[in-house]
Rosetta silent file (secondary structure, phi, psi, omega in degrees, C-alpha in Angstrom):
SEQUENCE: XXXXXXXXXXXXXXXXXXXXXXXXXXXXXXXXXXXXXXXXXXXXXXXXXXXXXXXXXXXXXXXXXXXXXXXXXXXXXXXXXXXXXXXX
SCORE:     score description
SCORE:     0.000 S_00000001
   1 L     0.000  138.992 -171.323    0.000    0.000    0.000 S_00000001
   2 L   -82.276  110.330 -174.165    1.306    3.781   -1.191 S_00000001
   3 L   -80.479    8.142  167.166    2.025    5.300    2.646 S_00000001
   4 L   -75.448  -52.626 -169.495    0.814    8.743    0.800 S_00000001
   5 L   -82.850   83.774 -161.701   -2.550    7.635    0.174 S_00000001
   6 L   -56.569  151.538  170.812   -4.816    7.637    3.733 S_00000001
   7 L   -49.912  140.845  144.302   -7.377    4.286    4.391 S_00000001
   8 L   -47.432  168.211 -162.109  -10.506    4.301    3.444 S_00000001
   9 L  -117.191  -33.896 -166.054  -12.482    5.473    6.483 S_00000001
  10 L    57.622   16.383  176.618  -15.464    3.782    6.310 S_00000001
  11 H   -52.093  -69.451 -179.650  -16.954    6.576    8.024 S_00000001
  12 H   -62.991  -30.601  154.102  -20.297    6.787    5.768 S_00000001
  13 H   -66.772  -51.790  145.536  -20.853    3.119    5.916 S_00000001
  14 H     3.454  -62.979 -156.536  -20.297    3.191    9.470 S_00000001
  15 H   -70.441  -16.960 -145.782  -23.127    6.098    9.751 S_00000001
  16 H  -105.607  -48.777 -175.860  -25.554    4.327    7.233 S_00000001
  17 H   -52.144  -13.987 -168.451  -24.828    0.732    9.471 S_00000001
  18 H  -101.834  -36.872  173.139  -25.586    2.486   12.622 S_00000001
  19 H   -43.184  -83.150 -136.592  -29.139    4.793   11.220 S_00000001
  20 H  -102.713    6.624 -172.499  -30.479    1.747    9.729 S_00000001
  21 H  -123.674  -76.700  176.971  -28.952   -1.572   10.972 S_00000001
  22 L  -161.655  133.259 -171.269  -27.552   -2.066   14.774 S_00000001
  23 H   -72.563  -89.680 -169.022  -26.797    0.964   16.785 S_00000001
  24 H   -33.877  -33.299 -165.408  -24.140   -0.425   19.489 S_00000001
  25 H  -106.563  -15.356  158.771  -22.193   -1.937   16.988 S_00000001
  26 H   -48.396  -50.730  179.037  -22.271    0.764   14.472 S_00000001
  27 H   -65.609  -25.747 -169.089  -21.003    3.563   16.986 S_00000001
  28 H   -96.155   22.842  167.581  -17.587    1.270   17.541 S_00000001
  29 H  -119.216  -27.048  174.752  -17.420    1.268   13.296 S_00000001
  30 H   -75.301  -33.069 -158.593  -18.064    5.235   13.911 S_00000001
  31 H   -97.339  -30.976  172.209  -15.598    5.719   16.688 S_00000001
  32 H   -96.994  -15.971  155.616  -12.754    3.641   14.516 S_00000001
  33 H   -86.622  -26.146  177.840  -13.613    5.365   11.640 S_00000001
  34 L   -61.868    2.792 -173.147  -13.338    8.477   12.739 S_00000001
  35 L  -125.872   44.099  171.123   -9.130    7.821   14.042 S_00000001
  36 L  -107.252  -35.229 -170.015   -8.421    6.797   10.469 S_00000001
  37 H   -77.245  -33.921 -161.452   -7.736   10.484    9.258 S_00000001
  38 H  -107.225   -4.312  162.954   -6.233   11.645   12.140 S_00000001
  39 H   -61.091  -49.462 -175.597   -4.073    8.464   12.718 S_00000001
  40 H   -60.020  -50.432 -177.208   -2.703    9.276    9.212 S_00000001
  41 L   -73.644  -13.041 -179.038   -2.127   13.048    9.252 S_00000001
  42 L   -64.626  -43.047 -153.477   -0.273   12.429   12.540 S_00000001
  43 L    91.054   27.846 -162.759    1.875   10.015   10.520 S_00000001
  44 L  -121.694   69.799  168.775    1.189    6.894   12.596 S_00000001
  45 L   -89.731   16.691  129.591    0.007    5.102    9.109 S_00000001
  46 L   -93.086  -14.333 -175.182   -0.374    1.468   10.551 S_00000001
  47 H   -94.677  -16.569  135.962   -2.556    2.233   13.222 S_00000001
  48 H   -43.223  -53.418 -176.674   -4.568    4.247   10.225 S_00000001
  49 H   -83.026   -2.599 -176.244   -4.905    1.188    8.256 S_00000001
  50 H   -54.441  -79.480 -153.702   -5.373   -0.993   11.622 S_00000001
  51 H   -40.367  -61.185 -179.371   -8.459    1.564   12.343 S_00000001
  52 H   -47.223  -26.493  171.087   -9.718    1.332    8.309 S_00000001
  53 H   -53.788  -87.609  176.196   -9.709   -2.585    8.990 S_00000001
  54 H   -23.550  -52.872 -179.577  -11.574   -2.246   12.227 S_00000001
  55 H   -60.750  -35.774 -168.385  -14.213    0.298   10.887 S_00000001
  56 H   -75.020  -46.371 -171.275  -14.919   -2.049    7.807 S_00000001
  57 H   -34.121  -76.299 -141.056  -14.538   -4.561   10.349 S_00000001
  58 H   -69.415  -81.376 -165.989  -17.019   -3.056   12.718 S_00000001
  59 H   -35.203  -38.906 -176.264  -19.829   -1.816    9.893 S_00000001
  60 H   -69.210  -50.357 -174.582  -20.033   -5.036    8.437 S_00000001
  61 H   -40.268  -47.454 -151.889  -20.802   -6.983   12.135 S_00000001
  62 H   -94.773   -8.242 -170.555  -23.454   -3.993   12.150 S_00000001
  63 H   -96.535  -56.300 -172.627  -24.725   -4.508    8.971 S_00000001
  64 H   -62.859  -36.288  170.037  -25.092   -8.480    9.409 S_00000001
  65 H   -57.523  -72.086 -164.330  -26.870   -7.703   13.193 S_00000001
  66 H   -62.889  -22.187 -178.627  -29.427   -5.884   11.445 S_00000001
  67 H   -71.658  -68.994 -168.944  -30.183   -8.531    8.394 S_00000001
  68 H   -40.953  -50.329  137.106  -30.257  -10.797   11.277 S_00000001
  69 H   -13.683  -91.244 -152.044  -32.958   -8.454   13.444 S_00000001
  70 H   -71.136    4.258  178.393  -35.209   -8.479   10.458 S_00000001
  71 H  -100.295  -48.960  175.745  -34.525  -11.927    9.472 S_00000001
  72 H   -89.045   -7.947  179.490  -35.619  -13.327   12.863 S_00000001
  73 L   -74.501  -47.725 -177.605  -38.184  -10.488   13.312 S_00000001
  74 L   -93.290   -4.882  161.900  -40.442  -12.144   10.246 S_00000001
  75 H   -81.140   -0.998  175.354  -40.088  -15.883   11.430 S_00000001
  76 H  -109.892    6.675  171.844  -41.833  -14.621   14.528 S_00000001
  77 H   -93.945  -29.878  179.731  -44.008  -12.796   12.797 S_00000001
  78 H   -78.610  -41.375 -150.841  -44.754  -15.818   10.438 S_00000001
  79 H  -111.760   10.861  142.789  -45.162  -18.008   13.239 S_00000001
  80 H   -70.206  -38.865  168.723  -47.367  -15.700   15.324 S_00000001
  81 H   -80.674   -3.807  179.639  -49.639  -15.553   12.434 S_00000001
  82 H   -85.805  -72.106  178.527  -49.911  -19.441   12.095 S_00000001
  83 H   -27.953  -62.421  164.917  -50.630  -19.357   15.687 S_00000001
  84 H   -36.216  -82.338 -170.030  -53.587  -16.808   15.244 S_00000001
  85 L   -80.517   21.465  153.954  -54.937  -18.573   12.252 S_00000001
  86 L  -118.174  -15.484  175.861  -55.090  -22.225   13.528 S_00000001
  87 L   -76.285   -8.505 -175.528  -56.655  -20.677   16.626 S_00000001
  88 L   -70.007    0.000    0.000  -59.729  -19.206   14.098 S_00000001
């Protein structure tokens, strides 16, 4: 990797993983993206890309927690209405 050229940040995935996916793990994808820039202009450019790992890191785990939410949200939703409608 070109030690000129800062990490991606993963900041806006971060932000989009935390609105609409899983809050708690989304702020620690916010809070690691947000040391990626300022790891770098310090000039401490492994612990920038450590932090760009970790934020990508962090956003996806917040991204998969939320599929997972709404994934277990409609088999109980499925199997509340089955309940309902054999009780009819």
């Amino acid at each position: 990797m070109n030690s000129n050229i800062c990490p991606k940040t993963y900041l806006v995935e971060a932000i989009l993983a935390t609105i609409f996916c899983c809050l708690p793990l989304g702020i620690v994808a916010i809070v690691k993206a947000s040391g990626v820039s300022s790891a770098f202009a310090s000039g401490n450019h492994a612990e920038a890309k450590r932090l760009s790992e970790d934020a990508g890191k962090w956003a996806k785990y917040a991204l998969f927690a939320g599929l997972a939410g709404v994934v277990l949200y409609v088999i109980y939703m499925v199997v509340v209405f089955a309940s309902v409608a054999s009780m009819a």
